[in-house]
Wavefront OBJ file of the C-alpha trace (Angstrom):
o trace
v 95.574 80.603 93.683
v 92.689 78.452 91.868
v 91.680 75.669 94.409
v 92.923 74.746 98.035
v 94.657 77.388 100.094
v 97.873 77.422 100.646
v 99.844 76.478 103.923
v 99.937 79.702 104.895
v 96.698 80.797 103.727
v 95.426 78.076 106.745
v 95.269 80.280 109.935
v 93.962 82.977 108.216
v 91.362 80.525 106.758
v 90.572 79.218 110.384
v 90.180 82.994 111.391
v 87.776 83.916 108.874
v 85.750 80.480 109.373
v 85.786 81.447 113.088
v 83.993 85.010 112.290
v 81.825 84.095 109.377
v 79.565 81.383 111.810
v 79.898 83.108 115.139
v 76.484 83.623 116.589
v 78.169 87.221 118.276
v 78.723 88.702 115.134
v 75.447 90.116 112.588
v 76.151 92.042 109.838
v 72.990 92.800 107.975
v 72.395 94.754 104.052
v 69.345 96.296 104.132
v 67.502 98.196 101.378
v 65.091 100.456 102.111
v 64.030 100.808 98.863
v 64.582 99.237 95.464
v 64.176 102.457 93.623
v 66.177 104.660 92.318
v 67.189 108.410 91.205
v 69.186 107.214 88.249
v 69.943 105.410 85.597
v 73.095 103.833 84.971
v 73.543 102.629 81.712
v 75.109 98.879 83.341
v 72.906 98.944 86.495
v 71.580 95.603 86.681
v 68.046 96.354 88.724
v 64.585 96.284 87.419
v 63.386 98.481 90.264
v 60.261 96.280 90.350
v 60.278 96.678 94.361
v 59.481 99.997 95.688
v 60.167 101.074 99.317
v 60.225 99.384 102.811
v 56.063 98.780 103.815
v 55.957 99.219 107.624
v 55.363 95.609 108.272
v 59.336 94.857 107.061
v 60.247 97.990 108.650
v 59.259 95.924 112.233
v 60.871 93.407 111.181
v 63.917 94.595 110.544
v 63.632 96.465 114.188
v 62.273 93.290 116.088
v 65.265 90.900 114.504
v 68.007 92.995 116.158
v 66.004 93.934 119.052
v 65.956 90.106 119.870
v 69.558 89.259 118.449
v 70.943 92.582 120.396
v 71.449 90.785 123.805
v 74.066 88.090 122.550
v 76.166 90.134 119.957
v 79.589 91.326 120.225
v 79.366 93.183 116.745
v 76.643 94.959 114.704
v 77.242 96.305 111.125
v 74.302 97.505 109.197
v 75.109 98.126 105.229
v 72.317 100.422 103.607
v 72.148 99.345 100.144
v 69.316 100.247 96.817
v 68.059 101.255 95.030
v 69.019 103.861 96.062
v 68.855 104.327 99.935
v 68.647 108.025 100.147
v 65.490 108.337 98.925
v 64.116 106.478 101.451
v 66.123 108.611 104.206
v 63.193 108.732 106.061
v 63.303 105.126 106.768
v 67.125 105.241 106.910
v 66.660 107.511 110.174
v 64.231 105.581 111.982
v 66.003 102.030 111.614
v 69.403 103.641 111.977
v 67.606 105.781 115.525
v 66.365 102.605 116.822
v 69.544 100.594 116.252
v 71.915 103.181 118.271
v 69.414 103.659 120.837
v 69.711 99.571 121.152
v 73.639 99.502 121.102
v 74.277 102.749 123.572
v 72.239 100.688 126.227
v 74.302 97.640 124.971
v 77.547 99.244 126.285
v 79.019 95.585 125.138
v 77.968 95.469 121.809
v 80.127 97.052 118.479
v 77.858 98.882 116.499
v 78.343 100.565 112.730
v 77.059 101.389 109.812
v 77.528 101.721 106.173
v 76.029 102.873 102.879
v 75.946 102.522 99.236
v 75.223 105.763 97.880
v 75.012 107.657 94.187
v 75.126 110.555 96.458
v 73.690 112.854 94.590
v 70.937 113.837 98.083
v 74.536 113.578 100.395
v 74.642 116.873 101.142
v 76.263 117.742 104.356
v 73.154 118.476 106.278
v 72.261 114.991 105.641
v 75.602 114.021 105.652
v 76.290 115.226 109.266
v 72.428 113.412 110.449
v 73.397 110.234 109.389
v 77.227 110.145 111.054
v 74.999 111.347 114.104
v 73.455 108.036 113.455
v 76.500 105.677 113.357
v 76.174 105.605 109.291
v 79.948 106.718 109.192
v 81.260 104.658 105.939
v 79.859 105.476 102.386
v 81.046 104.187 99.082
v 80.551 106.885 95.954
v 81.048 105.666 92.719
v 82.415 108.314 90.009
v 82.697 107.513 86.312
v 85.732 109.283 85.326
v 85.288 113.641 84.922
v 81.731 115.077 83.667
v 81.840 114.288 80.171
v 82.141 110.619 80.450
v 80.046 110.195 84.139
v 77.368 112.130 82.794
v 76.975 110.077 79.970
v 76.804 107.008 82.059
v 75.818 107.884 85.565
v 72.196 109.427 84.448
v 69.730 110.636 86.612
v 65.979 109.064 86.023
v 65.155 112.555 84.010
v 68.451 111.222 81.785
v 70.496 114.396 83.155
v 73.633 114.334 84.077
v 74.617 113.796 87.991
v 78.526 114.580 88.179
v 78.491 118.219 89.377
v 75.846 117.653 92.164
v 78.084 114.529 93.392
v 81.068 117.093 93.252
v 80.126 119.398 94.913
v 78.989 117.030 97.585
v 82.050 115.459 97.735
v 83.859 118.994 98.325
v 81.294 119.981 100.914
v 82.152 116.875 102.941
v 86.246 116.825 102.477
v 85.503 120.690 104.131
v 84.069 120.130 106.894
v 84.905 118.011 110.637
v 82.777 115.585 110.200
v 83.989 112.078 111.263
v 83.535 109.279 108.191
v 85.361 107.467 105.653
v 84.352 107.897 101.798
v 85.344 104.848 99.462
v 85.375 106.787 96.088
v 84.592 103.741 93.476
v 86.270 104.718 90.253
v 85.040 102.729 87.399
v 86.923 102.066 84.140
v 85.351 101.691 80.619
v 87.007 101.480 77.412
v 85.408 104.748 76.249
v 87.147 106.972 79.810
v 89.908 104.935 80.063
v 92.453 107.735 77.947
v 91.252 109.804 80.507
v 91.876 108.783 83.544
v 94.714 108.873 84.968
v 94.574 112.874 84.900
v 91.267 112.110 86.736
v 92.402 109.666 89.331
v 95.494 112.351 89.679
v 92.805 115.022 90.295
v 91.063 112.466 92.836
v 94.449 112.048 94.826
v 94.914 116.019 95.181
v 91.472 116.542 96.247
v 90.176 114.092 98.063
v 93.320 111.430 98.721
v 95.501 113.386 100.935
v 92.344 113.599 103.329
v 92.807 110.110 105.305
v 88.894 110.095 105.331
v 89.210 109.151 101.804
v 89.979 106.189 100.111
v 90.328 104.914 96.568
v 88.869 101.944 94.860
v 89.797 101.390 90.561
v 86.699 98.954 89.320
v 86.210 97.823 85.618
v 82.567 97.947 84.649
v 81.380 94.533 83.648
v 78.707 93.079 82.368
v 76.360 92.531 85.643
v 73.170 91.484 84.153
v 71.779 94.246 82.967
v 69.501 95.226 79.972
v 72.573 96.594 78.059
v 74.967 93.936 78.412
v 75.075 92.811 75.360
v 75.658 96.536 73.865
v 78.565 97.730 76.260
v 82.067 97.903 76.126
v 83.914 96.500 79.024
v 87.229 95.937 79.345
v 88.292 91.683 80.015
v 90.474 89.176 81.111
v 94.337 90.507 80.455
v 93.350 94.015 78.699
v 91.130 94.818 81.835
v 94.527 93.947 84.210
v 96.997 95.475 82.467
v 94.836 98.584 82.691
v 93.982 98.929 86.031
v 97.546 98.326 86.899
v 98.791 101.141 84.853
v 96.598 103.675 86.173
v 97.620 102.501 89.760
v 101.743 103.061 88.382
v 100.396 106.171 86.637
v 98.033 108.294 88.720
v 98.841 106.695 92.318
v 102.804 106.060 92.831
v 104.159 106.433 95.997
v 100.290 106.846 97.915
v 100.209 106.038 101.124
v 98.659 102.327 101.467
v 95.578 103.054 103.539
v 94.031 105.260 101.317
v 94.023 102.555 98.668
v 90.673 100.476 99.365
v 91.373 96.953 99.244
v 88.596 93.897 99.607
v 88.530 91.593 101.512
v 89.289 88.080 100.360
v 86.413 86.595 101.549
v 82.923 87.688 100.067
v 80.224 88.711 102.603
v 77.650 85.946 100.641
v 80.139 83.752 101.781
v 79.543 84.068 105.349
v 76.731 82.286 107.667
v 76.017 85.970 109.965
v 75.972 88.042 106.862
v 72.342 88.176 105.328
v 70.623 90.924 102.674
v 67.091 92.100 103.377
v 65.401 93.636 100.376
v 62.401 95.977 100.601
v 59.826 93.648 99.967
v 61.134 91.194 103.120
v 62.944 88.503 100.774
v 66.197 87.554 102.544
v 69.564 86.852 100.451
v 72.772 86.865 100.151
v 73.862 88.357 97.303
v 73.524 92.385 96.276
v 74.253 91.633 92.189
v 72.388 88.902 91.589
v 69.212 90.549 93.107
v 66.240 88.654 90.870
v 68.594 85.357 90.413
v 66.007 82.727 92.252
v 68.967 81.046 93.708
v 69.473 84.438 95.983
v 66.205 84.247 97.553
v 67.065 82.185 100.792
v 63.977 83.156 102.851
v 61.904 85.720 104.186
v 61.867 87.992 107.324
v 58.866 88.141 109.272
v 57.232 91.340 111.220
v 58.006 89.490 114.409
v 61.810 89.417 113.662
v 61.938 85.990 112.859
v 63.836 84.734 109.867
v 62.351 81.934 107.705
v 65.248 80.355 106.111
v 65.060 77.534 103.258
v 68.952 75.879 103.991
v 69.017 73.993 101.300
v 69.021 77.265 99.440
v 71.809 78.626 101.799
v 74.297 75.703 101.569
v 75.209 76.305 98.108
v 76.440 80.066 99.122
v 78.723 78.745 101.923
v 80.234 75.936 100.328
v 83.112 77.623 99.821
v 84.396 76.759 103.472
v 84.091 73.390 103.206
v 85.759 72.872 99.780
v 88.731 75.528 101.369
v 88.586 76.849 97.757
v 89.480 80.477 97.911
v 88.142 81.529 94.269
v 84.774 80.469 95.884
v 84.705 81.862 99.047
v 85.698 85.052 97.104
v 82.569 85.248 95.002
v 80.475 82.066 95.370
v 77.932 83.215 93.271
v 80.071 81.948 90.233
v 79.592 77.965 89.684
v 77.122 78.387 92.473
v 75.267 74.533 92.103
v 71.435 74.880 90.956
v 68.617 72.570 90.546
v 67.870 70.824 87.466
v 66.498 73.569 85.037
v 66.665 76.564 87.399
v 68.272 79.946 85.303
v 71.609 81.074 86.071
v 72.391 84.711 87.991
v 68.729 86.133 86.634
v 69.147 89.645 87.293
v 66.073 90.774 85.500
v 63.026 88.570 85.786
v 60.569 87.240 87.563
v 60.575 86.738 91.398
v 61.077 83.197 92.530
v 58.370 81.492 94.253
v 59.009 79.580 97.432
v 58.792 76.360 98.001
v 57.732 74.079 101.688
v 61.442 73.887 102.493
v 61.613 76.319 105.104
v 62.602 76.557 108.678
v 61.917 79.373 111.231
v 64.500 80.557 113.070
v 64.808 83.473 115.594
l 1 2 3 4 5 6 7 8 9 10 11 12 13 14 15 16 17 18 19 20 21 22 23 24 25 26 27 28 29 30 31 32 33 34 35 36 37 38 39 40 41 42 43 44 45 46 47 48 49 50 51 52 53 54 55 56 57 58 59 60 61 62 63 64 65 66 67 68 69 70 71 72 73 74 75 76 77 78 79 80 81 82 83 84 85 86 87 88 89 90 91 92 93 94 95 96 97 98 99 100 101 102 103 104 105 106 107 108 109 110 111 112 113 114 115 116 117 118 119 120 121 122 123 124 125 126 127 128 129 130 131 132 133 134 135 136 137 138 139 140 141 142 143 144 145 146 147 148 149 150 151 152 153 154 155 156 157 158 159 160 161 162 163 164 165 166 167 168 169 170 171 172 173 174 175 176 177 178 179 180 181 182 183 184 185 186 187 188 189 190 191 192 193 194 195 196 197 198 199 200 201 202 203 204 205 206 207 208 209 210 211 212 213 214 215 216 217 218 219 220 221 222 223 224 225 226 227 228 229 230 231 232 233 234 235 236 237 238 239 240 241 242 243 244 245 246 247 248 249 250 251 252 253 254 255 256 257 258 259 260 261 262 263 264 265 266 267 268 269 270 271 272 273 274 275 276 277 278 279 280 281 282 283 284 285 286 287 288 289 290 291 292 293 294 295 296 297 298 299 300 301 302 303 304 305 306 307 308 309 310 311 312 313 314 315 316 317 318 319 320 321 322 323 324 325 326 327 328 329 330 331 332 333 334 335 336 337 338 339 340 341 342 343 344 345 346 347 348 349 350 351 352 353 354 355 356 357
């Protein structure tokens, strides 16, 4: 529903509140890098940041080092860019952080990534889960002919059979992980793909390490926005539910990937730390100067600007569910400031900022 939640919506709400401000719980996005191998034709990045400098590297290390001792829970989300091709960087945050939790016999630590994975091969593959990094979401554009026309690498090549094989390697072999295979929907692949997502269930699906998510690609701020092709409103739903009734009956429910209801923005422990130090909250709206909240410091200490914050959290107060499912839309801005400015200039920051540990 638009608006209030509903009666029984209410506990759930209370729940969610409960984990979203508790001080035990730290979930952090981290990108090691802003650059990237490809070049998708709706990515929304400008790749104007290049990779982690040492001095944010510390940081990163000296924030959980000093948060460590009063968590419960510790999820680290690699994000990009791309973060494999800073794997070097990858390893030594992702080393430090498990040495941290396996003294910290109390403390719940995992790990996640974002990944064209395209350098996921299983020797790297098999590092990382050694690491904790046990979760990855792939993203697949339908079969070669249409991903390869989309998906590009930066040389403009095509990246499908590289991902496959990947893929294949890791369903093989005993490693323990779950892949969230992001299928995304155009106009222009839609014909063919429910003999794709069909394919997708008898490879991968029947493997309970795999799971399936059916996106529409939208128009996220980039460069070819006004160009693409994207499917909207009632034609994009009455899509995506026929390729679930066509390609998917009768599959077991856990290895459909379903979202939360409550966006990770929209929580006070959740916080994104881009390569350059800036702290936000959002991973689309990357550039948008209402996403830069702060900056971390090399001594692990956060400078926050709250009245930059508020607005993404807003959503609790209000109890409005649409909001605290994406509050970057209708998010309030000051008096002239650009809406969701994917590609553009940095912000600059302003005196309002407070230091916290």
């Amino acid at each position: 529903m638009s608006g209030g939640l509903t009666l029984a919506a209410k506990a759930d709400h209370a729940q969610e509140f409960a984990a979203s401000f508790s001080n035990d719980l730290l979930h952090l996005i981290l990108l090691p890098t802003e650059q990237c191998n490809f070049r998708c034709t709706y990515c929304y990045e400008d790749f104007s940041i290049g990779t982690m400098k040492p001095a944010v590297v510390n940081g990163v290390k000296r924030l959980i080092e000093r948060r460590m001792p009063g968590l419960r829970q510790l999820h680290v989300a690699w994000f990009g860019g791309e973060p494999l091709i800073a794997l070097n960087i990858v390893e030594d945050v992702s080393r430090f952080v498990k040495e941290l939790s396996d003294r910290s016999v109390e403390v719940i630590y995992s790990a996640e990534m974002t990944t064209n994975a395209y350098r996921l091969d299983l020797e790297t593959a098999s590092r990382l889960c050694q690491l904790g990094i046990e979760q990855y979401q792939i993203t697949l554009d339908g079969p070669q002919h249409h991903h390869d026309r989309t998906r590009l690498q930066r040389n403009g090549e095509g990246s499908f059979e590289r991902i496959w094989d990947n893929l294949i390697a890791l369903r093989n072999s005993d490693l323990s992980y779950r892949v969230c295979l992001r299928v995304h929907v155009t106009p222009a692949n839609l014909p063919d793909m429910p003999g794709f997502i069909r394919l997708l269930r008898e490879k991968f699906l029947e493997d309970q390490r795999f799971s399936i998510l059916i996106k529409a690609v939208g128009r996220w701020g980039g460069p070819n926005d006004q160009t693409m092709q994207v499917l909207e409103g009632p034609e994009k739903t009455q899509a995506l539910n026929a390729l679930h009734e066509k390609a998917l009956p009768g599959i077991k429910e856990e290895s459909i990937y379903t979202p939360g209801g409550v966006c990770y923005a929209s929580r006070a422990n959740s916080l994104m730390i881009r390569a350059n130090g800036e702290i936000g909250k959002c991973t689309v709206a990357l550039s948008d100067p209402a996403n830069s909240i702060g900056r971390l410091l090399e001594d692990g200490t956060l400078q926050l600007r709250n009245s930059v914050l508020r607005p993404w959290l807003r959503g609790w107060s209000s109890g409005d569910s649409e909001v605290l499912g994406c509050p970057l839309v209708g998010l309030p801005r000051s008096d002239g400031q650009p809406a969701l400015l994917q590609i553009g200039a940095r912000p600059v920051y302003g005196s309002d900022v407070n230091a916290v540990a």
